[in-house]
Backbone as a printed PyTorch tensor [residue, N CA C, xyz], in Angstrom:
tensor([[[-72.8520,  42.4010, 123.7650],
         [-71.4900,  41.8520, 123.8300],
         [-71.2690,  40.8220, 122.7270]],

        [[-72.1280,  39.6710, 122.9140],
         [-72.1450,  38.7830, 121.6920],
         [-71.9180,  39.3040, 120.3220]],

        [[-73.3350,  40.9330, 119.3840],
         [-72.9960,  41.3250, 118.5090],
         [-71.2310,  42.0340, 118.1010]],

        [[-70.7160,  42.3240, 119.1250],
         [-69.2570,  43.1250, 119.2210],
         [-68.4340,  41.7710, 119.0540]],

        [[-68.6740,  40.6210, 119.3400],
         [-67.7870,  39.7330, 119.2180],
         [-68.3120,  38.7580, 117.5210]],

        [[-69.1230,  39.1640, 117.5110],
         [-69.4650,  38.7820, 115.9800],
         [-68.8990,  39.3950, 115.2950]],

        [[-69.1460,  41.3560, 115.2840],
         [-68.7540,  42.3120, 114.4400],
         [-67.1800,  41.6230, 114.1300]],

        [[-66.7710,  41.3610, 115.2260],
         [-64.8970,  41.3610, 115.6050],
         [-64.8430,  40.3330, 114.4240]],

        [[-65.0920,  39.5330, 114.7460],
         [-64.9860,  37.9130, 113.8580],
         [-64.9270,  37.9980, 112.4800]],

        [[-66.0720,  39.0220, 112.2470],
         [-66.4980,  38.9310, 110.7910],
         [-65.4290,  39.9510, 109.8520]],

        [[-64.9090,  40.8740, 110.3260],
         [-64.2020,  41.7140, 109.9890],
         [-62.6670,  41.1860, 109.9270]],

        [[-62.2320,  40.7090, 110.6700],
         [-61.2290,  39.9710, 110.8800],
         [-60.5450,  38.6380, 110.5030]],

        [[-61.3140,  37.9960, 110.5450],
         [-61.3690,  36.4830, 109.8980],
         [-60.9870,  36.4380, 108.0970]],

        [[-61.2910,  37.4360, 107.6490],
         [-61.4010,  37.3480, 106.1890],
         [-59.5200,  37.9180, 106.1280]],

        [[-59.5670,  38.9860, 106.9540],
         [-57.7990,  39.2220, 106.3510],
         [-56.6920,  38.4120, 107.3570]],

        [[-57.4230,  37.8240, 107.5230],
         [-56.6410,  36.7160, 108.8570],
         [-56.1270,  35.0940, 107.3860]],

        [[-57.6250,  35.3220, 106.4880],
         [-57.3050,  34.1210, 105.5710],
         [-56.4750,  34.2360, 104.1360]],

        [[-56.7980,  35.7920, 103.9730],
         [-56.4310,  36.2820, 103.0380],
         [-54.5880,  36.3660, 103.3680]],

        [[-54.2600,  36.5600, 104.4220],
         [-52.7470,  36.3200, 104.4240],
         [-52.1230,  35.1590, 104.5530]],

        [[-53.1110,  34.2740, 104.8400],
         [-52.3360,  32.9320, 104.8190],
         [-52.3970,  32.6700, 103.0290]],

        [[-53.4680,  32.5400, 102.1040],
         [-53.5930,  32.2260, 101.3260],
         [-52.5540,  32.5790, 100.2630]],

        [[-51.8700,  31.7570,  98.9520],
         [-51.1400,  31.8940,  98.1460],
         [-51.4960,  32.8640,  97.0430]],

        [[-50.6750,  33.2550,  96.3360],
         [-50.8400,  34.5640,  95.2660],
         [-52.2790,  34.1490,  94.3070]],

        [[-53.3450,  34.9530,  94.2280],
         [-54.8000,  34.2290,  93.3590],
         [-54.2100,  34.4740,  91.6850]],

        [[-53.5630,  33.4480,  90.8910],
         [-52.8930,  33.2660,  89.5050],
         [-54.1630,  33.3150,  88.8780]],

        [[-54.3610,  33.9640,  87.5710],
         [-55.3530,  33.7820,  86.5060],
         [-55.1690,  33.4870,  85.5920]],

        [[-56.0760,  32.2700,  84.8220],
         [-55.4700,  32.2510,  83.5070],
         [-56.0420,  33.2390,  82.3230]],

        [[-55.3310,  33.9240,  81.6090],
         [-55.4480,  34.4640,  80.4220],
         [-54.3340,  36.1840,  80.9620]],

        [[-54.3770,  36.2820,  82.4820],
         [-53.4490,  37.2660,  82.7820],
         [-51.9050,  36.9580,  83.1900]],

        [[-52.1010,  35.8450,  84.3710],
         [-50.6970,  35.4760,  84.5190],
         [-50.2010,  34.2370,  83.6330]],

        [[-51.0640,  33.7360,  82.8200],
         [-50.5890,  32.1900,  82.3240],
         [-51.5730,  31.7610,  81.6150]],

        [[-51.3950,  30.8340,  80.7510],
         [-52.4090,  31.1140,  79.0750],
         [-52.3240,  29.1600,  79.4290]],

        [[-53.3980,  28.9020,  78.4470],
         [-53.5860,  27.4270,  78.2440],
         [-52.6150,  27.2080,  76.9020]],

        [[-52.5740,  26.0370,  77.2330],
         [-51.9250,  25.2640,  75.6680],
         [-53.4060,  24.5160,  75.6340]],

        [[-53.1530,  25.0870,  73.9420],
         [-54.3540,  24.6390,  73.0800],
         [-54.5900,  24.0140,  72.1950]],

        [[-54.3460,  22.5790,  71.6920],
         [-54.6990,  21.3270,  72.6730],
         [-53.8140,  21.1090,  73.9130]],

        [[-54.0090,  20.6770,  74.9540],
         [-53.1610,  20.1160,  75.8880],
         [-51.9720,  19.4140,  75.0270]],

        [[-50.7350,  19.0450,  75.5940],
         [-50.1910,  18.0450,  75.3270],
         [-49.3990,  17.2150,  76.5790]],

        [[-48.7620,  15.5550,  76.2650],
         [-48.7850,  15.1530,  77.1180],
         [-47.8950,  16.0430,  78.3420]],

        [[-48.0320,  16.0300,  79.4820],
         [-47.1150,  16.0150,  80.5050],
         [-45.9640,  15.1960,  81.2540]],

        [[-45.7410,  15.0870,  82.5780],
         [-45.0600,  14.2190,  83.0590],
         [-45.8300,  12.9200,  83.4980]],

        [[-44.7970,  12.0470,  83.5070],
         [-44.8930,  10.6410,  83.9370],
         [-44.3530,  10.2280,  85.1400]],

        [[-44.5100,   9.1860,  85.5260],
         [-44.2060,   8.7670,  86.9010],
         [-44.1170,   9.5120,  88.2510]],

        [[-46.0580,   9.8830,  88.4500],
         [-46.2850,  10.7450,  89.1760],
         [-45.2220,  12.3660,  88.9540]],

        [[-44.8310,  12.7940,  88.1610],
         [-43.8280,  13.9430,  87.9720],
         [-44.5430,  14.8560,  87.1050]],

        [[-44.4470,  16.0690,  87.6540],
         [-44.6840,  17.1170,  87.0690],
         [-43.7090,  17.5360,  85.7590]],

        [[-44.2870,  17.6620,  84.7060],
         [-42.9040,  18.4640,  83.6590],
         [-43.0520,  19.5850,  83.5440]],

        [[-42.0470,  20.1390,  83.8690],
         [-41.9680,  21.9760,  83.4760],
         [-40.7500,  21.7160,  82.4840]],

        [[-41.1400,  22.9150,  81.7840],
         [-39.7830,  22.4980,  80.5940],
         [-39.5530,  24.0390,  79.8300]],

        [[-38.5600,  24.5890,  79.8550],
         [-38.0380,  25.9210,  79.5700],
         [-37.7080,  25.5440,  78.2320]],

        [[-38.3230,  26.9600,  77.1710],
         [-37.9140,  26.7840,  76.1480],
         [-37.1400,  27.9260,  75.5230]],

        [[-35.8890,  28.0640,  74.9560],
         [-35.1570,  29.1870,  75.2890],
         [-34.1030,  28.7760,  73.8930]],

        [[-33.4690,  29.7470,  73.7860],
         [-32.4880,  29.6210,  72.5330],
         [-31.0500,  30.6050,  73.1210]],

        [[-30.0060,  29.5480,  72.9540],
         [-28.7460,  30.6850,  73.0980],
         [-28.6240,  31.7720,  72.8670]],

        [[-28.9400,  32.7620,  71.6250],
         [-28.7070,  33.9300,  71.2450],
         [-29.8290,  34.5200,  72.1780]],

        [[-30.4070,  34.2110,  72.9760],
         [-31.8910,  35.2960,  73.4920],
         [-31.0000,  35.9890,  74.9020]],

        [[-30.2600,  37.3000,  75.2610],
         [-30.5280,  38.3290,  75.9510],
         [-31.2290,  37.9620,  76.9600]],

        [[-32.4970,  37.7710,  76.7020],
         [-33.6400,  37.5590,  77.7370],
         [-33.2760,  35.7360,  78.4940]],

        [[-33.2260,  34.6270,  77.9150],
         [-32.8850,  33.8080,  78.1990],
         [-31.5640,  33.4820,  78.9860]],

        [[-30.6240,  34.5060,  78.5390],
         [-29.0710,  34.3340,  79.2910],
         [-29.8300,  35.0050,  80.8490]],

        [[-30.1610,  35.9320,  80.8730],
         [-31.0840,  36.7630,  81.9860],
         [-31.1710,  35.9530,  82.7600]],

        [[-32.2560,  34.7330,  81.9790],
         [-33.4200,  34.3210,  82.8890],
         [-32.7800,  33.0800,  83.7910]],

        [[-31.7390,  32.1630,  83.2020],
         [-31.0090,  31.1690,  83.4310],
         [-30.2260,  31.4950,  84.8100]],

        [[-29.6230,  32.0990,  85.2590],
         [-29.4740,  32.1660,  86.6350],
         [-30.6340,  32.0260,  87.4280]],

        [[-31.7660,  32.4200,  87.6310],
         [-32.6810,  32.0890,  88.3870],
         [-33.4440,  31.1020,  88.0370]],

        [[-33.4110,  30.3500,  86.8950],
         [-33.7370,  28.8880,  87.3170],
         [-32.6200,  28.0720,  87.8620]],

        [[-31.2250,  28.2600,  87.6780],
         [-30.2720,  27.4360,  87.9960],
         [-30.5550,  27.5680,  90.0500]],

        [[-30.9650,  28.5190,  90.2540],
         [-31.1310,  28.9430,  91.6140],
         [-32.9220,  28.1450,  91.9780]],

        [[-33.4870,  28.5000,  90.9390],
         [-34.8540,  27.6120,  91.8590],
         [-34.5760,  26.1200,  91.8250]],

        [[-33.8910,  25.8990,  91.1040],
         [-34.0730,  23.8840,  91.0920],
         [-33.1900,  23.7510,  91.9750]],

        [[-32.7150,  24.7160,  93.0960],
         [-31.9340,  24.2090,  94.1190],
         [-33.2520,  24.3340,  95.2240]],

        [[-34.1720,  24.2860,  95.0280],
         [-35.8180,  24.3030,  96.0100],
         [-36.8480,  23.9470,  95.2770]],

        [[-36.4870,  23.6820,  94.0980],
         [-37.8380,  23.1730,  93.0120],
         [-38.5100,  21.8480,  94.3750]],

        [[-39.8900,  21.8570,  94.0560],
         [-40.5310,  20.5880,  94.6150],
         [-40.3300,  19.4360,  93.9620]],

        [[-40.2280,  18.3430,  94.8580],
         [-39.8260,  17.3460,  94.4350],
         [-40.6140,  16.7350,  92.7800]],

        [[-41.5810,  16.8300,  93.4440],
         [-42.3440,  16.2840,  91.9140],
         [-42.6770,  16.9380,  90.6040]],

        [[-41.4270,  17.7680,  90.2260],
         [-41.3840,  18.1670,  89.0960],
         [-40.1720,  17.9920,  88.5360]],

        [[-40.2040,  17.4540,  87.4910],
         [-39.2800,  17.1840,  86.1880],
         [-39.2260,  18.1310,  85.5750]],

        [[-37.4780,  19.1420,  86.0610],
         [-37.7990,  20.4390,  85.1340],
         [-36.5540,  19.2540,  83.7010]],

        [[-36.7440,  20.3850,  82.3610],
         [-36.0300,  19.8200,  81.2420],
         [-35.8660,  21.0740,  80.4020]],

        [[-34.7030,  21.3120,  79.7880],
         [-34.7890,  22.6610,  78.8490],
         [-34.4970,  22.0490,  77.7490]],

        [[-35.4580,  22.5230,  76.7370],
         [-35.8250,  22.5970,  75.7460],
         [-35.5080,  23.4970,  74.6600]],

        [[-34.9620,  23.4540,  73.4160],
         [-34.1880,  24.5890,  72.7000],
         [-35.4350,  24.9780,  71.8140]],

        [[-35.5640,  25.9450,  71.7830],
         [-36.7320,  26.6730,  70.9530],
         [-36.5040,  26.4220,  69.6430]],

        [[-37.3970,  25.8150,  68.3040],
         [-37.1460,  25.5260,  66.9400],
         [-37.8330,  26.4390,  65.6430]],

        [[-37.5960,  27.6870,  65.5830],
         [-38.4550,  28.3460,  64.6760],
         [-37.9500,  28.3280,  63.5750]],

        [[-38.7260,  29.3020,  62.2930],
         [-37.9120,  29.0840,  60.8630],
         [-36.5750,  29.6110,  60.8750]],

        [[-35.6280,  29.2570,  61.4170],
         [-34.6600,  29.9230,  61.2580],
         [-32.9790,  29.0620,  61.5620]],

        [[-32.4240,  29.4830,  60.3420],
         [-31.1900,  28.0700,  60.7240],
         [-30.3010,  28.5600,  61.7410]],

        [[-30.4420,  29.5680,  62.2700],
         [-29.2590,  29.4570,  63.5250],
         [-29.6180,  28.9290,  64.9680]],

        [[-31.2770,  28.7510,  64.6800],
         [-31.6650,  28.6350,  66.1680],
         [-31.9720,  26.6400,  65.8110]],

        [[-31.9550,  26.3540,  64.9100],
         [-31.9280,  24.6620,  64.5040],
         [-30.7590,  24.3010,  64.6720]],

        [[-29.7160,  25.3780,  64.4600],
         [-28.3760,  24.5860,  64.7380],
         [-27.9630,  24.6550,  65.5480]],

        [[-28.1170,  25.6910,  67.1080],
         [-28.0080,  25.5940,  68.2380],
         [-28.8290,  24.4800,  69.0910]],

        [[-29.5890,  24.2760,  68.5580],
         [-30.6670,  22.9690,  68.8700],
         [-29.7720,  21.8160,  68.4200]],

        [[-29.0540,  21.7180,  67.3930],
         [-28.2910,  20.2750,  67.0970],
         [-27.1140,  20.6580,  67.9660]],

        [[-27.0850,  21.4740,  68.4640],
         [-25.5240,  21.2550,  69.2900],
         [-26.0530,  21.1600,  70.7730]],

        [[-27.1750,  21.8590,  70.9290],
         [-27.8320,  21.2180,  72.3880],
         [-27.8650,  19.6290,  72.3950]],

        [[-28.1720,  19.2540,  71.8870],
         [-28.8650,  17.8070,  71.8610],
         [-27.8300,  17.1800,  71.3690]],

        [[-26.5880,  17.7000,  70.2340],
         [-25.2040,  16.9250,  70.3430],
         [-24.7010,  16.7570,  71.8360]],

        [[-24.5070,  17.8570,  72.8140],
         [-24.0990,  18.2670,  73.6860],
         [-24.5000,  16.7810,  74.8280]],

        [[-25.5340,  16.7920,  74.6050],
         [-26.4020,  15.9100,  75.3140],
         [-26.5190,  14.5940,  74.8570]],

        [[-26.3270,  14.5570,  73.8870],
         [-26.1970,  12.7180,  73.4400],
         [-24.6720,  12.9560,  74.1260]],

        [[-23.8220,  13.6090,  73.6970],
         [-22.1420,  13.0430,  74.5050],
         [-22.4090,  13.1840,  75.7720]],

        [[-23.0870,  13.6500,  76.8480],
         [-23.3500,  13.6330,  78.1820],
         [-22.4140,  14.5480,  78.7530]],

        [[-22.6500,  15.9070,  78.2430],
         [-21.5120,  16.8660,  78.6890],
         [-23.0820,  18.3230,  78.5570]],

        [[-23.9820,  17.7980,  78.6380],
         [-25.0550,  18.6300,  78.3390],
         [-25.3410,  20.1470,  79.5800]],

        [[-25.2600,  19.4940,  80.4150],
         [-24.8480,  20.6040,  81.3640],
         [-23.6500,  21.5400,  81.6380]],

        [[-22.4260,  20.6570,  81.4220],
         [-21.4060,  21.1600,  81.7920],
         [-20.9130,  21.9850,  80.3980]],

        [[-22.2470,  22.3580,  79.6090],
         [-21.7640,  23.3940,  78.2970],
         [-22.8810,  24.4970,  78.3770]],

        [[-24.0260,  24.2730,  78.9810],
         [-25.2510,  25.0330,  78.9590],
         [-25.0510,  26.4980,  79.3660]],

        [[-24.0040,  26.7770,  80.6400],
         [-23.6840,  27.9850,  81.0040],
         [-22.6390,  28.6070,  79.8320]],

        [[-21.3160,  27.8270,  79.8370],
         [-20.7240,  28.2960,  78.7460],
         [-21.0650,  28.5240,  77.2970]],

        [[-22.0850,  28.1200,  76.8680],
         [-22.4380,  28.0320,  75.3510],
         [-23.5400,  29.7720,  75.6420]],

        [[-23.6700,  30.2250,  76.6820],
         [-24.7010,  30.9910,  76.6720],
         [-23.5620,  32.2940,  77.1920]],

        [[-22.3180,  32.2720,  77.9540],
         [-21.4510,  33.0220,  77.7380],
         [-20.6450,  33.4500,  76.5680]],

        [[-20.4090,  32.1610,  75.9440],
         [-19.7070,  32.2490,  74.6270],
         [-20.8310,  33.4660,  73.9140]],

        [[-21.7640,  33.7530,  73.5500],
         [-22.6650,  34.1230,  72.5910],
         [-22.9660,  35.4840,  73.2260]],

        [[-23.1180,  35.7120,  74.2830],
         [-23.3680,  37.0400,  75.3140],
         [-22.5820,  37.5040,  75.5220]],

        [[-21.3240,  37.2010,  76.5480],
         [-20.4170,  37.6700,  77.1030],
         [-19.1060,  37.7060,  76.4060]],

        [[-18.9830,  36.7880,  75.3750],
         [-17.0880,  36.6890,  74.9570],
         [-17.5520,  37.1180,  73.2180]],

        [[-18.9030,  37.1800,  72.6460],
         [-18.9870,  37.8450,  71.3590],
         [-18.8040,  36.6200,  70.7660]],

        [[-18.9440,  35.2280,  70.6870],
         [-18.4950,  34.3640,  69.6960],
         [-19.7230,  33.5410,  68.9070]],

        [[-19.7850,  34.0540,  67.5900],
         [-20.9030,  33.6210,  66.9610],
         [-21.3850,  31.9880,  66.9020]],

        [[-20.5620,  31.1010,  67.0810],
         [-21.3040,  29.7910,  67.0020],
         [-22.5390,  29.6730,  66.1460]],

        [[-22.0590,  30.2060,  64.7960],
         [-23.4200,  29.8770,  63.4690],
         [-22.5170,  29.1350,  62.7420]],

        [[-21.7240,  28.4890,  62.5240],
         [-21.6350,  27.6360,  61.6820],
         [-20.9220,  26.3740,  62.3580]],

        [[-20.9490,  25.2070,  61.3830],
         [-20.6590,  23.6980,  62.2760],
         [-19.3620,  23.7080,  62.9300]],

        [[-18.1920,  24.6600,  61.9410],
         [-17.0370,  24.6190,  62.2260],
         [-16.9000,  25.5650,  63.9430]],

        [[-17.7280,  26.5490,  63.8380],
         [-17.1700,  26.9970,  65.1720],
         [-17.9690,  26.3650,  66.4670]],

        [[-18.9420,  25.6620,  66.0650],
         [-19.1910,  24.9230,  67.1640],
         [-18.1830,  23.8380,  67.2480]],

        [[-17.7960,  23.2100,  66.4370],
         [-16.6330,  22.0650,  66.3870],
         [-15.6370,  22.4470,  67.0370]],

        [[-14.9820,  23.7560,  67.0640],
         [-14.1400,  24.1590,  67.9730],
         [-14.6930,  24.5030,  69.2510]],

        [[-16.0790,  24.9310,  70.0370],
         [-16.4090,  25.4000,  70.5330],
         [-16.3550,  23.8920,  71.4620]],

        [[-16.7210,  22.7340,  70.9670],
         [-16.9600,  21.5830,  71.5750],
         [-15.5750,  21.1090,  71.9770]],

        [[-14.3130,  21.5210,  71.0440],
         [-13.3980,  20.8940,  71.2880],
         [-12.3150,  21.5110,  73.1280]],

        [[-12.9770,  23.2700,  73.0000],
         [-12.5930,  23.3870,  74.3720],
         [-12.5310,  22.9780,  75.7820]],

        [[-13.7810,  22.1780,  75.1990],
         [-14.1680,  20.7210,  76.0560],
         [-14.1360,  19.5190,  76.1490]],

        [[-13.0580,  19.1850,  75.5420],
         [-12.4600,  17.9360,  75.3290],
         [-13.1630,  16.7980,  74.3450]],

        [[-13.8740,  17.7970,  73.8780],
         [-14.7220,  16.8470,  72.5270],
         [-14.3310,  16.9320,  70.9920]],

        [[-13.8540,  15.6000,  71.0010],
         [-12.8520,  15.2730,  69.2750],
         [-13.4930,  15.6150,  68.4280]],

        [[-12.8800,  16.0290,  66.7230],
         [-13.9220,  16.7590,  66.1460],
         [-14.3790,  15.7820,  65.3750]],

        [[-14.0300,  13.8960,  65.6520],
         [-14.4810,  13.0370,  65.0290],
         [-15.8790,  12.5480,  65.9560]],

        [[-15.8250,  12.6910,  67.5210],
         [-17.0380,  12.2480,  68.1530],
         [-18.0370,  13.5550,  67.8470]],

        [[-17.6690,  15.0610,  67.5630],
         [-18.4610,  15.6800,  67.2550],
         [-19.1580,  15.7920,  66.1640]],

        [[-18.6410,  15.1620,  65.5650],
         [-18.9890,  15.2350,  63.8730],
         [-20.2280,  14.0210,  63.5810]],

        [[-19.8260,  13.0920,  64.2020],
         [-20.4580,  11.8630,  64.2260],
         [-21.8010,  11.9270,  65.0350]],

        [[-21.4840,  12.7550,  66.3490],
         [-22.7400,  12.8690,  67.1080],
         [-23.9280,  14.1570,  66.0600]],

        [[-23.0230,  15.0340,  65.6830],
         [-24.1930,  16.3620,  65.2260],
         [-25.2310,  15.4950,  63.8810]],

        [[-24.2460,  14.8420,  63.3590],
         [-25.1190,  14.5250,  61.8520],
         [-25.9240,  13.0410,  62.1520]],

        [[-26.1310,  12.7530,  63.5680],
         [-26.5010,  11.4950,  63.7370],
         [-28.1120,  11.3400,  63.7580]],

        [[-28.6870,  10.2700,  63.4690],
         [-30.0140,  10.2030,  63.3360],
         [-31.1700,  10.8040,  64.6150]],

        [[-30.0810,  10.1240,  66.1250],
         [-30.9890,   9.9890,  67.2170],
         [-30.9960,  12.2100,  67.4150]],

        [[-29.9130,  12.9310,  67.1640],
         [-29.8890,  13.8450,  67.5040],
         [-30.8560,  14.8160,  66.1670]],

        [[-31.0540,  14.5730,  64.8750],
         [-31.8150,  14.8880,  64.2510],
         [-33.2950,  14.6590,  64.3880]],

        [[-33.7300,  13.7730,  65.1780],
         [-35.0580,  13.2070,  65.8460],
         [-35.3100,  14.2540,  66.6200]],

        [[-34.2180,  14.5360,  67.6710],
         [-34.6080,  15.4150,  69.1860],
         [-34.9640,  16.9190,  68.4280]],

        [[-34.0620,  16.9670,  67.4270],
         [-34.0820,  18.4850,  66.8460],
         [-35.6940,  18.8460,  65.8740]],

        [[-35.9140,  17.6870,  65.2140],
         [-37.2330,  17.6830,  64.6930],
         [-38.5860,  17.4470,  65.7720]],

        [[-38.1750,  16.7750,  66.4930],
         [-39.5100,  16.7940,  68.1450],
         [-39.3070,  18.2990,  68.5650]],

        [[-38.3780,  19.1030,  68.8980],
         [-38.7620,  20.6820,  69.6050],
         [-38.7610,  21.1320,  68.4090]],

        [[-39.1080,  21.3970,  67.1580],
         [-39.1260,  22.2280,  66.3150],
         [-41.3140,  21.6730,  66.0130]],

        [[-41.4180,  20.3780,  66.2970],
         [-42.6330,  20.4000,  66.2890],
         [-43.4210,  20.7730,  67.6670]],

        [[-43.0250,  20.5620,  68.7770],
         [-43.2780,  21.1860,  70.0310],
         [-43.2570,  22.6030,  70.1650]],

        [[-42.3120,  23.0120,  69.5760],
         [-42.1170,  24.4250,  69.6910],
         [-43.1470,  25.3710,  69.0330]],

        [[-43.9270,  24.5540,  68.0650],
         [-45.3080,  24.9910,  66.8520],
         [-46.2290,  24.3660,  67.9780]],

        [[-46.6010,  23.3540,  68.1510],
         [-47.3800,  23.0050,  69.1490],
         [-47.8480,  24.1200,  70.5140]],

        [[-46.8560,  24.2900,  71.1140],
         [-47.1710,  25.5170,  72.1370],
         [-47.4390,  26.4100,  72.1920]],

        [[-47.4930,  26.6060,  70.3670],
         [-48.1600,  28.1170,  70.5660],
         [-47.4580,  29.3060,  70.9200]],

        [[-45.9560,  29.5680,  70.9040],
         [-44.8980,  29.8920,  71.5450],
         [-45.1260,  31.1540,  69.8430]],

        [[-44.1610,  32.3210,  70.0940],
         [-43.9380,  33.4550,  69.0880],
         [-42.3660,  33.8510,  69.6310]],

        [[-41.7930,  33.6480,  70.9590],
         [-40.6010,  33.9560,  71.4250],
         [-40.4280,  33.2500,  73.0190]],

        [[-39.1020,  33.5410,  73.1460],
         [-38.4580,  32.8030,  74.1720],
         [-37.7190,  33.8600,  75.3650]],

        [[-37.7200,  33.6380,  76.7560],
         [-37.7360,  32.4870,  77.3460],
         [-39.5990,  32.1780,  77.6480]],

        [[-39.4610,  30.8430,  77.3500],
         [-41.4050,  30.4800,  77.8360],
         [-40.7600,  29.5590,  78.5980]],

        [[-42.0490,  29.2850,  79.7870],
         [-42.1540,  27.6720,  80.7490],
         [-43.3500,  27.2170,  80.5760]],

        [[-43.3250,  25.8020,  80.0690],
         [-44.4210,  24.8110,  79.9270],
         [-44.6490,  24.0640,  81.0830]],

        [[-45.9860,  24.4540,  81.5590],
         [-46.1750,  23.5650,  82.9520],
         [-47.0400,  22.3050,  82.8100]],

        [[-46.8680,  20.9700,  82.5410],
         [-47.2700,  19.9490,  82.4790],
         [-47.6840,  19.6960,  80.7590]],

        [[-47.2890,  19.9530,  79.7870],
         [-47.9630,  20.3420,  78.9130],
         [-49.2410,  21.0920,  78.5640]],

        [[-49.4430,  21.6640,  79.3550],
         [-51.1510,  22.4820,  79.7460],
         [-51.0080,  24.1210,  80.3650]],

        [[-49.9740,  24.3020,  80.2600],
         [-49.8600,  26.0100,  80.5910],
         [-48.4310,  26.8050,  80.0060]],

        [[-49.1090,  27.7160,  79.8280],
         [-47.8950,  28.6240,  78.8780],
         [-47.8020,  30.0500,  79.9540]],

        [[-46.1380,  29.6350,  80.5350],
         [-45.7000,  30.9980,  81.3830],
         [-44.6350,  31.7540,  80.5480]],

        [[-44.3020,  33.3960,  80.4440],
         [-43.5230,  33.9860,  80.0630],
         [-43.4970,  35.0170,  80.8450]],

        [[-42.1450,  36.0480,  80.9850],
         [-41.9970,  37.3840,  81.7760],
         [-43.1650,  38.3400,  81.7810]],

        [[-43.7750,  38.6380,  80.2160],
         [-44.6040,  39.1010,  79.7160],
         [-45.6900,  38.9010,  81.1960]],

        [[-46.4230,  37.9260,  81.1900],
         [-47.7370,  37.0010,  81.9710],
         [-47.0800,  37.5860,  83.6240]],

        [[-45.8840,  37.4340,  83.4020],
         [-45.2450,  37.5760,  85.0260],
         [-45.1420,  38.8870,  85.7900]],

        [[-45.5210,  39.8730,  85.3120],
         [-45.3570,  41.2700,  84.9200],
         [-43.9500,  41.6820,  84.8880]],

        [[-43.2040,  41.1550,  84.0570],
         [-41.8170,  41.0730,  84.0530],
         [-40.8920,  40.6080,  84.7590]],

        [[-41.4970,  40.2530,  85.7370],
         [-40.2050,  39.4970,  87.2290],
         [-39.9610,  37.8850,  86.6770]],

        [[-38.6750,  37.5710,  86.9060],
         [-38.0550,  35.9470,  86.5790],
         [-38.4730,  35.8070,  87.8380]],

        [[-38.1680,  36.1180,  89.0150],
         [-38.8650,  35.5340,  90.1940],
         [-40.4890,  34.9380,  90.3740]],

        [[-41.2810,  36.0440,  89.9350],
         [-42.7170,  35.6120,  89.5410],
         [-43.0810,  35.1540,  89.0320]],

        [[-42.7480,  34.8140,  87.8660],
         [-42.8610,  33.7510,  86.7320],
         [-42.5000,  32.4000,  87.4320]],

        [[-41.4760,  32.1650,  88.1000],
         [-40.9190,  30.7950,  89.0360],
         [-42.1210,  30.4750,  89.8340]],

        [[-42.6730,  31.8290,  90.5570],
         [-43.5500,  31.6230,  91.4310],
         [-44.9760,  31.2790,  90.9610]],

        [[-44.9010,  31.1540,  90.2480],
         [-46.1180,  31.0080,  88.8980],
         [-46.3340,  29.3070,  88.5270]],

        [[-45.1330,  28.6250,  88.1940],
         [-44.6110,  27.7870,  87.7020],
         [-44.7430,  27.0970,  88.7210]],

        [[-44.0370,  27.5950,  89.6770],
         [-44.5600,  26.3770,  91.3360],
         [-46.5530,  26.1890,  91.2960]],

        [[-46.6900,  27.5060,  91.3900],
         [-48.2680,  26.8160,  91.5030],
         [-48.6240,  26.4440,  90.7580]],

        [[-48.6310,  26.7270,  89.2780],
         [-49.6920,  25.3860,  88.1800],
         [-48.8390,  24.0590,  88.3730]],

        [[-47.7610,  24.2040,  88.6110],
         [-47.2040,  22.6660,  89.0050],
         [-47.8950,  22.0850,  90.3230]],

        [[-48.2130,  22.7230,  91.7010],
         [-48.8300,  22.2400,  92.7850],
         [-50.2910,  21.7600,  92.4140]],

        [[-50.4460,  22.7860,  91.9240],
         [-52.0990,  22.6590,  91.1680],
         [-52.1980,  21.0170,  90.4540]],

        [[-51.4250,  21.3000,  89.5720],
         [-51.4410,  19.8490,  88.9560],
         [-50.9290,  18.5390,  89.4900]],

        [[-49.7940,  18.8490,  90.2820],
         [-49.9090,  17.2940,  91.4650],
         [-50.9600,  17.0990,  92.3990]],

        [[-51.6050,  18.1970,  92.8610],
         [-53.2150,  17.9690,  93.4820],
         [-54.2300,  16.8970,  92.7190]],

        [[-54.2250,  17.2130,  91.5620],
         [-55.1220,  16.7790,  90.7600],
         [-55.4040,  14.8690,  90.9780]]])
């Protein structure tokens, strides 16, 4: 009787743990190191930080379902999006109008529209002038715009993600940086934006454990 109640135990117990337990993530299949580390978050906070460029298809995609997880993100993560900086002047100058966007404090309330404008309504936003109008649909003068794009503090932000963006080790966008120490993309996720989120929660849990 005893061996039958062992057999039971032993057989059982393992898929009894195996369903409680969370998805087993690997690195080099679902999620790659950043190589050197760089810093992360501060004040006990996790940083996750999306790095993505207006013209990316894949990024307009992916942006509804983060706008939907940071309505359940865990508390201790600092998500931040980040404009991707490669050799190329249209994706530097969408980066100076992110970060214009954001020195005037209208940074959100353009993030959806600036990613419709370019996807959905066909409007190129490559040169200063049509972002100048693009800003002005939003009640932004083309003297505070002018003043904010060519300004020092917003040429700083644009030169920090263009060196971050080399730093990570990044070749395309959308990527998520989890604490400065992990590199997630669809690719790693086996294509799901959901899995990739779900990805992103655990090296973030992982790393507030720590």
């Amino acid at each position: 009787m005893l061996r039958k109640i062992f057999l039971f135990l032993l057989l059982t117990t393992p898929l009894t743990l195996w369903a409680a337990e969370s998805p087993d993530y690997a690195e080099g299949i679902n999620y790659e190191r950043v190589i050197p580390p760089l810093p992360g978050g501060t004040n006990g906070k996790i940083e996750v930080l999306e790095l993505f460029w207006y013209g990316c298809p894949h990024c307009d995609r992916f942006d509804p379902f983060v706008e939907k997880w940071l309505e359940t993100k865990a508390d201790y993560i600092n998500f931040k999006h980040m404009p991707a900086v490669f050799n190329n002047p249209t994706w530097r100058l969408h980066a100076t109008a992110f970060y214009t966007a954001e020195t005037l404090g209208i940074g959100h309330k353009l993030h959806k529209p600036f990613f419709d404008a370019i996807n959905r309504q066909n409007r190129r936003l490559t040169t200063k002038d049509q972002l100048r109008s693009f800003f002005a649909d939003y009640g932004v003068s083309a003297k505070d715009f002018d003043k904010t794009f060519k300004s020092f503090a917003v040429k700083a932000k644009v030169a920090r993600a263009a060196d971050l963006t080399k730093k990570f080790g990044i070749d395309g966008v959308p990527v998520v940086i989890v604490n400065g120490k992990y590199r997630v993309n669809a690719s790693l996720a086996g294509g799901s934006y959901d899995n990739l989120l779900k990805i992103v929660d655990h090296l973030a849990a992982m790393e507030n454990d720590k």
